[in-house]
C-alpha positions as CSV (number, residue, x, y, z in Angstrom):
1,X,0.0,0.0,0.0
2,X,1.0,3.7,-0.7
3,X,1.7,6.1,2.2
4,X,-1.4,7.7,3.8
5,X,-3.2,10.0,2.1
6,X,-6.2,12.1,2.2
7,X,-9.7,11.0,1.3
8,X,-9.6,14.0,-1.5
9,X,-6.5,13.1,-2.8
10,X,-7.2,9.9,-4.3
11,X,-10.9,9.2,-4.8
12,X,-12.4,9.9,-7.9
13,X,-15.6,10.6,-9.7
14,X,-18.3,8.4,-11.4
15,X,-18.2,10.7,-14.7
16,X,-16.6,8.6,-17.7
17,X,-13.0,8.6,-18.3
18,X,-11.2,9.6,-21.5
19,X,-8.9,7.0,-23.5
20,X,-6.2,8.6,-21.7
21,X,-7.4,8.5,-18.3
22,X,-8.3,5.3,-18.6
23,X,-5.0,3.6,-19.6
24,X,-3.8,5.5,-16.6
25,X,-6.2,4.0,-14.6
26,X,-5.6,0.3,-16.0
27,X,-1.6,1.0,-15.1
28,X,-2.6,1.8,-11.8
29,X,-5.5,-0.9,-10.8
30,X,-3.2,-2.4,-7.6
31,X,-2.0,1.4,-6.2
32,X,-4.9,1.6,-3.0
33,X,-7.6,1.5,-5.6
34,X,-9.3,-2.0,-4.7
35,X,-9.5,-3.0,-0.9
36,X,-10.3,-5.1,1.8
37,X,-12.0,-2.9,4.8
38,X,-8.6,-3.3,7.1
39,X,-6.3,-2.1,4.3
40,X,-8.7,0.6,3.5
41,X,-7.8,1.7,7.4
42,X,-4.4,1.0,7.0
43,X,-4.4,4.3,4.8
44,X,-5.5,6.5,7.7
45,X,-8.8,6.5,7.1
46,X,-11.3,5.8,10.3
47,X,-14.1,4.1,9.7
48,X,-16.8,6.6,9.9
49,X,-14.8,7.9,6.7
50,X,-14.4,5.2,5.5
51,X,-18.9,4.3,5.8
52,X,-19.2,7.6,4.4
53,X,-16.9,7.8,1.6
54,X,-19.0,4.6,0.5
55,X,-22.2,6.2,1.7
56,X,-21.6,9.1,-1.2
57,X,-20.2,6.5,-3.9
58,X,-16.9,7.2,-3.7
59,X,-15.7,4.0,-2.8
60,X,-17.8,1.0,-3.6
61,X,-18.5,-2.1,-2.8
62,X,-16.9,-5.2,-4.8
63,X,-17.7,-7.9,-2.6
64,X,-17.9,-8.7,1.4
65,X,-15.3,-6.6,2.7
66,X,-14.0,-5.1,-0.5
67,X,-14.6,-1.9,-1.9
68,X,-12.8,-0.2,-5.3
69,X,-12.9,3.5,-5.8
70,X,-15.6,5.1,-8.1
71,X,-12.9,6.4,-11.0
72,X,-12.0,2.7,-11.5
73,X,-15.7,1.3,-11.4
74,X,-16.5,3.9,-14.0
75,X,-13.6,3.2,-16.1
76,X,-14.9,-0.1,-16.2
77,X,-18.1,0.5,-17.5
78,X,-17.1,1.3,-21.2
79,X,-14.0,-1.3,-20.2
80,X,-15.1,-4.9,-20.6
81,X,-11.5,-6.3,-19.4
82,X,-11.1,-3.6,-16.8
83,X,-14.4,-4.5,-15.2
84,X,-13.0,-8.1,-15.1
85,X,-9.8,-7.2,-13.6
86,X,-12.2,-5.1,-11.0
87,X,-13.5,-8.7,-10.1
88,X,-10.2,-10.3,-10.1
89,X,-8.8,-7.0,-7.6
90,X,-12.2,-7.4,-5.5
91,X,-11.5,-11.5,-5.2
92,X,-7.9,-12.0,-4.3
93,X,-7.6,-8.9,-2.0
94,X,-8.7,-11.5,0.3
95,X,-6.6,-14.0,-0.4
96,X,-2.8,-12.5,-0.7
97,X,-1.5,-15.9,-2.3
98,X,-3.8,-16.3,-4.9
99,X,-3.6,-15.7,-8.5
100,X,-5.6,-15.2,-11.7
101,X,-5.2,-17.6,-13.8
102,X,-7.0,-19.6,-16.6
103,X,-10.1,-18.1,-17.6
104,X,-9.5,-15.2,-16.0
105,X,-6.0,-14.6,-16.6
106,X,-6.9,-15.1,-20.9
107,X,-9.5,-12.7,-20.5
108,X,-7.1,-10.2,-19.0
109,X,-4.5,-11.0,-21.5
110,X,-6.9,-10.9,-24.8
111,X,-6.6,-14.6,-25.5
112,X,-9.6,-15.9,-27.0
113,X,-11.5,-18.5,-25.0
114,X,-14.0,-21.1,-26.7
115,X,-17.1,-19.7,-23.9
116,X,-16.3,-16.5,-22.2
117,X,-16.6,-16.8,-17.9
118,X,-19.9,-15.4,-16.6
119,X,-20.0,-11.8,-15.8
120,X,-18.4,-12.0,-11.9
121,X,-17.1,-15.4,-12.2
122,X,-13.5,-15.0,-11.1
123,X,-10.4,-18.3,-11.8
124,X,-7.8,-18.2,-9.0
125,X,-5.2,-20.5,-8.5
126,X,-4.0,-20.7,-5.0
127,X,-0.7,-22.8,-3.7
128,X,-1.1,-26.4,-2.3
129,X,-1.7,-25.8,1.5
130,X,-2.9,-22.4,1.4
131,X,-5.9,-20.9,3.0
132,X,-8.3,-21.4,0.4
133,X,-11.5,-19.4,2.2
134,X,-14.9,-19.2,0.8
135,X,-14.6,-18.6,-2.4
136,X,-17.1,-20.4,-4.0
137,X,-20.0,-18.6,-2.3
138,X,-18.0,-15.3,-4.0
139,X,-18.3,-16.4,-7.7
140,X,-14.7,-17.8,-7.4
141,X,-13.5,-20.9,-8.6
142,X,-10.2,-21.6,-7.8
143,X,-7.9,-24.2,-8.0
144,X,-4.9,-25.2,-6.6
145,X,-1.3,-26.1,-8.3
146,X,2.2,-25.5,-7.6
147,X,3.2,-21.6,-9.5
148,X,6.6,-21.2,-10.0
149,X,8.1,-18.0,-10.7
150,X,8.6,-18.3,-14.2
151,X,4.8,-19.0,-14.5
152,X,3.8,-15.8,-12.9
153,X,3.3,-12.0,-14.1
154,X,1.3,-9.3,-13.5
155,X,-1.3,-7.7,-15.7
156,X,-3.4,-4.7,-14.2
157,X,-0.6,-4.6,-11.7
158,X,-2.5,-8.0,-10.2
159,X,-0.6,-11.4,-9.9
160,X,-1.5,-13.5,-12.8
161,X,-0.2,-16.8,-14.6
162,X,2.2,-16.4,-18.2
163,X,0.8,-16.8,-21.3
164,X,2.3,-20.0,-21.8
165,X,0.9,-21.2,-18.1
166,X,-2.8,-19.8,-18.8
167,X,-2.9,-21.8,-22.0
168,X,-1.8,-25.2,-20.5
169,X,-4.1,-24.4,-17.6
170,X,-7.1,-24.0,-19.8
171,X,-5.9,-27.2,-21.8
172,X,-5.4,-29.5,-19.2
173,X,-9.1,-28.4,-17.4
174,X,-11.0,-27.9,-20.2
175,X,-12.9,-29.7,-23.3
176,X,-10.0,-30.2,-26.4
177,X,-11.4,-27.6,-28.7
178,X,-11.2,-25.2,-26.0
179,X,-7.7,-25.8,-25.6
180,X,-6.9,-25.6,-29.1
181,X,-8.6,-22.0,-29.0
182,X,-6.6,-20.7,-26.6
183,X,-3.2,-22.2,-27.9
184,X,-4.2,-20.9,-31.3
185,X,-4.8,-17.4,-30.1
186,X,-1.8,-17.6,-28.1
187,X,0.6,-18.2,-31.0
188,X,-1.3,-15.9,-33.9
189,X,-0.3,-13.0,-31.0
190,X,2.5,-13.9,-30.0
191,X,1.9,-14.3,-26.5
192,X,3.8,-17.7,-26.2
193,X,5.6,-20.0,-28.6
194,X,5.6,-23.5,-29.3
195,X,8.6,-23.8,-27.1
196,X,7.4,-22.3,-24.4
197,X,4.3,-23.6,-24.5
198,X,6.4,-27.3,-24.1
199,X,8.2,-26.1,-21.4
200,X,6.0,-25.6,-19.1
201,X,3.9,-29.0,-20.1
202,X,7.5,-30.4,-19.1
203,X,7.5,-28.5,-15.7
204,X,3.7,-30.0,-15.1
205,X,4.1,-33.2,-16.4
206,X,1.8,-35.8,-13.9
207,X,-1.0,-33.3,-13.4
208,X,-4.6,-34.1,-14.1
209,X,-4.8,-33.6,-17.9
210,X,-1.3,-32.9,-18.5
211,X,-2.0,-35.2,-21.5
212,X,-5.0,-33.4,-23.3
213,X,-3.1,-30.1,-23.1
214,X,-0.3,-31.8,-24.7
215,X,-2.6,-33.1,-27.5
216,X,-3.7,-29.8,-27.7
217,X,-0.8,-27.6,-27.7
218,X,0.9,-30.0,-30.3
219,X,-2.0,-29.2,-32.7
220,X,-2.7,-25.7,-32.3
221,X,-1.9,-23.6,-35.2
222,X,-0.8,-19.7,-35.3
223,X,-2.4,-19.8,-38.3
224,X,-6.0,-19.9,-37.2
225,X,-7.3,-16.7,-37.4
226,X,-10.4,-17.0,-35.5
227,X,-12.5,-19.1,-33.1
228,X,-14.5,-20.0,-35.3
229,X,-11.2,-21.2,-37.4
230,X,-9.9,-23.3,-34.5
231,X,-12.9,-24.7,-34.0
232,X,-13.4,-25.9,-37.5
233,X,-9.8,-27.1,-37.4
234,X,-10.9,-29.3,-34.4
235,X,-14.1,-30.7,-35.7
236,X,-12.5,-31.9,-39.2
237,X,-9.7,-33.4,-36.9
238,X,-12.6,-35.2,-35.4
239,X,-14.7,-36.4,-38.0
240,X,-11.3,-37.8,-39.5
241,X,-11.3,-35.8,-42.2
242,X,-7.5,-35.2,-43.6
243,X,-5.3,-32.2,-42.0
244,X,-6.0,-29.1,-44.5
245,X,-3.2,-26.4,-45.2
246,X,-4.3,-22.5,-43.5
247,X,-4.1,-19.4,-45.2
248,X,-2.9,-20.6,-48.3
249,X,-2.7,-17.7,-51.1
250,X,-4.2,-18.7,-54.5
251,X,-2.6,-17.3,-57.6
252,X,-4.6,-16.9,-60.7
253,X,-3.4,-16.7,-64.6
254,X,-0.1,-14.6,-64.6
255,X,0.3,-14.7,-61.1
256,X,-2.1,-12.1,-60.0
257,X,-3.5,-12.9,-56.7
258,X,-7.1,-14.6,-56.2
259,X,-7.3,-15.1,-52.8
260,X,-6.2,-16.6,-49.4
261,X,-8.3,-19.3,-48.5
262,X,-9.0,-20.6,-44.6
263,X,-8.6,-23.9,-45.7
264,X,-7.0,-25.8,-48.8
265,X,-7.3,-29.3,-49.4
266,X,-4.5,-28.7,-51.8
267,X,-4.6,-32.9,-52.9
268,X,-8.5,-32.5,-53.5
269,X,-8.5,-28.8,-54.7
270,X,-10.8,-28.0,-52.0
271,X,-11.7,-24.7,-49.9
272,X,-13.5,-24.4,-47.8
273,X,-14.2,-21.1,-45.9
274,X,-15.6,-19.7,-42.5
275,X,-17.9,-17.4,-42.6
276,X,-18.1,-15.2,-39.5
277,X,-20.7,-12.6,-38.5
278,X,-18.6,-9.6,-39.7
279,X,-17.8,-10.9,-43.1
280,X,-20.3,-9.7,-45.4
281,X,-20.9,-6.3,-43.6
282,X,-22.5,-4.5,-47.1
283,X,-23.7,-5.7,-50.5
284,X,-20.4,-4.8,-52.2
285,X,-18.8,-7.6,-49.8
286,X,-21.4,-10.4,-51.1
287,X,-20.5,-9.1,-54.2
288,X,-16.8,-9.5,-54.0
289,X,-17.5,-13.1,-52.2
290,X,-19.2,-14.0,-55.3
291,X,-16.5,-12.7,-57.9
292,X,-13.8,-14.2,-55.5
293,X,-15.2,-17.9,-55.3
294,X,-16.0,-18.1,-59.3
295,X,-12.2,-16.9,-59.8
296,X,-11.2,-19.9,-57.6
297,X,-13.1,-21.9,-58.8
298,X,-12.1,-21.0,-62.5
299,X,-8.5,-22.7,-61.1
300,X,-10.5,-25.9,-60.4
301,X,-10.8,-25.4,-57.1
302,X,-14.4,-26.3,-55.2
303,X,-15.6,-24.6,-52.6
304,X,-17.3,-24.5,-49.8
305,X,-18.6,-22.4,-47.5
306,X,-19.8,-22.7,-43.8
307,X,-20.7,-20.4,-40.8
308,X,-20.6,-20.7,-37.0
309,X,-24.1,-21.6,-36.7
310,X,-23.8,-25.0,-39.5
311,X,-20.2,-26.1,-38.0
312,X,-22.1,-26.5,-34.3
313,X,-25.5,-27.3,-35.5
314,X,-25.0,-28.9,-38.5
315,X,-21.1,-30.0,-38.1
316,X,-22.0,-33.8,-40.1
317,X,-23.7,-32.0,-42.7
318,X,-20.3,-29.6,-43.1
319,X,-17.9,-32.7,-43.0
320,X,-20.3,-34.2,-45.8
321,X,-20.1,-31.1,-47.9
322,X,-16.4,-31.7,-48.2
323,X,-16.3,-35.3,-48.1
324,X,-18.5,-35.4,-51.4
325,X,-16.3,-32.1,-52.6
326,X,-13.4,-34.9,-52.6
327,X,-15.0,-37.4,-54.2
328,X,-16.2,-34.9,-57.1
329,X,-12.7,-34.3,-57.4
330,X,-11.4,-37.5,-58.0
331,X,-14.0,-38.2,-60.1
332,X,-13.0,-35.3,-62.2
333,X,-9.2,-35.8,-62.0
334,X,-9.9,-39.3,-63.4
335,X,-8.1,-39.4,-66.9
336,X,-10.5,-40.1,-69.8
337,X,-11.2,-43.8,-70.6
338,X,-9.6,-45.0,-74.0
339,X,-12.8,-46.0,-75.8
340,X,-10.9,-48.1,-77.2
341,X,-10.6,-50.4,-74.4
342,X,-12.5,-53.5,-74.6
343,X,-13.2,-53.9,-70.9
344,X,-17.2,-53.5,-70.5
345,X,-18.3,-50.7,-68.6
């Protein structure tokens, strides 16, 4: 904590925050602005300041015990990952020893996540053999694993797991194609590498699920560009269809540039392509889809097209699209029969 200071000096307003006001206000999350009751004393305050200073809205209440000042709760309302690191401040104030980490620690980071935590739902992961409190009555769920120091950093000034730990963490506790989303997110950043995503499988090897989050981590891709990517990746892996190439270019006649496709099946010449909900924003992008997929398919190419609604409602109907795409392939990559030939047909 910061040397005693006036109420004035340090509590803000409820107004809204500019950009700028705000990133200073994200840098400083841990300096005295969310607080447990006795470390709200500890800055001099008494505690008839202290119930008035929450009376007015100046500070308020996170949870039992913890209060944030208003400028941050504001800050947080036009700050989706703010507000979540206002949770994550509010739940381990009480628990010195414990850290954010998977769900929580990914949101903070920017890593996508297959289902995002629900609004006040807060991941901690405390050491074996420490205090672990009531935390599931708080909207808490915490977990408990050793956390070296090379697994550890802070975001939002608050203790948090690496990049590279969040990732296995997720992998080892949650469903494969939510592993693969956040190791594919992970590498398209930058956040971790292959490497360093191994090393610290290595340094958990024997934990629970130690060997999904190896599966996963071994097939995730920097070259998924979305969720909705990763998870396609995942159910055509599933459905046994045959590993396709990502973000392949496709040249045209003289070289010019058709396109880059999400997905070549370059043996087949098959595309197929996810569709997202930002994709075709105006008529001119339908338009340009259209001109796009006759060009490619002008180079023999088929292909096909699914969104995020088919792949989870309709995922066998997706994998048959592509499975008869390959056989109308072969058929067509057949070389002519010699009429000649006196086999009967």
């Amino acid at each position: 904590m910061r040397a005693a200071r006036g109420p004035g000096d340090w509590l803000g307003s409820r107004s809204r925050l500019s950009h700028n006001q705000q990133v200073t206000v994200r840098n400083d999350l841990n300096a005295t602005s969310v607080a447990t009751t006795r470390a709200w004393l500890a800055t001099g305050l008494s505690r008839s300041e202290l119930a008035r200073l929450v009376g007015t809205g100046e500070l308020v209440r996170m949870r039992y015990g913890t209060y944030a000042k208003a400028s941050m709760v504001a800050a947080a309302e036009a700050d989706p990952v703010l507000a979540h690191a206002l949770d994550v401040a509010g739940a381990i104030a009480r628990q010195p020893r414990a850290v954010a980490s998977h769900q929580s620690a990914a949101t903070l980071r920017g890593l996508d996540l297959l289902k995002a935590p629900l609004a006040g739902t807060v991941f901690v992961t405390i050491p074996p053999g420490a205090r672990a409190g009531s935390y599931r009555r708080a909207n808490v769920i915490r977990h408990s694993a050793v956390l070296p120091e090379t697994h550890l950093t802070k975001l939002f000034g608050l203790p948090t797991t690496t990049a590279a730990r969040t990732v296995v963490d997720i992998a080892r506790t949650s469903a494969f194609m939510a592993g693969v989303v956040t190791a594919d997110s992970a590498l398209r950043e930058r956040w971790a590498s292959k490497t360093e995503l191994r090393r610290v499988l290595a340094s958990c090897d024997g934990w629970p699920g130690i060997s999904g989050a190896r599966t996963a981590v071994e097939f995730a891709s920097p070259l998924a560009e979305s969720v909705l990517e990763s998870c396609a990746r995942v159910v055509f892996h599933e459905a046994g269809l045959p590993p396709p190439e990502l973000q392949v270019i496709v040249f045209g006649q003289g070289g010019s540039k058709i396109a880059r496709v999400d997905f070549l099946w370059r043996e087949w010449g098959v595309v197929a392509e996810a569709d997202g909900l930002i994709k075709y924003q105006t008529g001119a992008d339908a338009i340009a889809e259209l001109k796009r997929d006759r060009l490619l398919r002008e180079q023999q190419l088929e292909v096909i097209h699914f969104t995020w609604e088919e792949l989870f409602r309709e995922s066998d109907r997706v994998v048959d699209r592509i499975r008869v795409a390959f056989e109308r392939a072969r058929r067509l990559r057949q070389p002519p029969r010699d009429r000649s030939d006196p086999r009967p047909s």
